[in-house]
Phi, psi and omega in degrees: 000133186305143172289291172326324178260346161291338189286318247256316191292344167312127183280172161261142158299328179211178180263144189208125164337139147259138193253147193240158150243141189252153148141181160311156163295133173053070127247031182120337206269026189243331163288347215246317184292345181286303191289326165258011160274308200313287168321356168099007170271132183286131193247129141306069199221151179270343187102301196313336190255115198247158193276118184236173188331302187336279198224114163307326158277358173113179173255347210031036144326125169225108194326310196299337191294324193288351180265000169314314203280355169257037179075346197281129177223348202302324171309017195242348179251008159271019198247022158290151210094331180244178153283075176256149187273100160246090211324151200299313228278353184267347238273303182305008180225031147307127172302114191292341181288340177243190197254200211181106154258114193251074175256140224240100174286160165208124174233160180285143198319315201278339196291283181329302186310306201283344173300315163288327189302307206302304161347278192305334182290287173314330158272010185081022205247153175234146163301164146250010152217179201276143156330299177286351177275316170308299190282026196242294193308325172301324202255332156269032145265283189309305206279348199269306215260336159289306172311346159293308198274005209266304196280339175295114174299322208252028185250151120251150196228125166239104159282063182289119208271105172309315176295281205288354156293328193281334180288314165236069212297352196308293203312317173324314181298306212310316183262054124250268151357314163285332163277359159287337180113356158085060131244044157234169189292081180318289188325315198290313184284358167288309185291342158327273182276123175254139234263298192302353184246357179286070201278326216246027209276141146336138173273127183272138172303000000 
């Protein structure tokens, strides 16, 4: 059994936030995971999804988040204290009963776009829809979902822009790590975001 998913079976001596990373699909959020595993938060993940050409540090994936919205939720009150990843579109079927730390990547639209396609490309895979039909969908998902999470009591939310970590990850870690309570390894989540994984850049006009 993956160490990481045996641990999700550990109790806590107490309840503690679950800290969720967020966002658009390829916006940053398998780096972020990196980055609070690195700092010392223990991640909720299965493994199933291994680490590729895509994303070089792993996906940190946990299968079951994808089963919420068909009831499985239980795991979320062993997972305080820890990190799990769940994509923005999943955020509403979080058991509303525990509390919620969030950070929230956002990246640019095109960043995002060109990122999934090269992803499906490698794999032999197509959208079923057209770019601009995907980016209509995002940016009226993004405009629907700040405002929710804005209205939730059991959320706190940090936003964090994937272009300004990679470019300057300190101050960036530094504003993570406080919203967390400032006990993770600072050094460590610096060294994460690389220049070198920034692939995908806006074309400037």
């Amino acid at each position: 059994m993956n160490k990481l998913f045996s641990s999700l079976r550990k109790p806590s001596a107490q309840k503690k936030p679950v800290v969720i990373v967020s966002g658009l699909p390829r916006s940053g959020t398998s780096m972020m995971m990196k980055i609070l595993a690195e700092g010392g938060l223990e991640a909720v993940a299965d493994a199933i999804r291994a680490a590729d050409d895509d994303n070089p540090n792993g996906y940190f994936e946990f299968e079951r988040v994808k089963q919420m919205s068909a009831g499985d939720r239980v795991w979320v009150d062993e997972a305080g204290g820890k990190v799990v990843k769940v994509i923005s579109a999943l955020l509403e079927h979080l058991p509303a009963q525990a509390h919620y730390k969030i950070i929230f990547m956002e990246r640019e639209i095109a960043e995002v776009l060109a990122s999934q396609k090269k992803m499906l490309t490698h794999r032999d895979q197509h959208n079923r829809i057209t770019d601009d039909e995907m980016e209509k969908e995002f940016r009226a998902h993004l405009a629907a979902v700040r405002p929710w999470l804005a209205r939730q009591p059991n959320m706190e939310i940090l936003y964090v822009r994937y272009n300004d970590l990679i470019a300057s990850p300190e101050p960036h870690c530094k504003r993570v790590a406080d919203f967390l309570g400032g006990s993770l390894n600072l050094q460590k989540m610096i060294a994460v975001p690389s220049a070198q994984l920034y692939r995908n850049r806006k074309k400037e006009s």
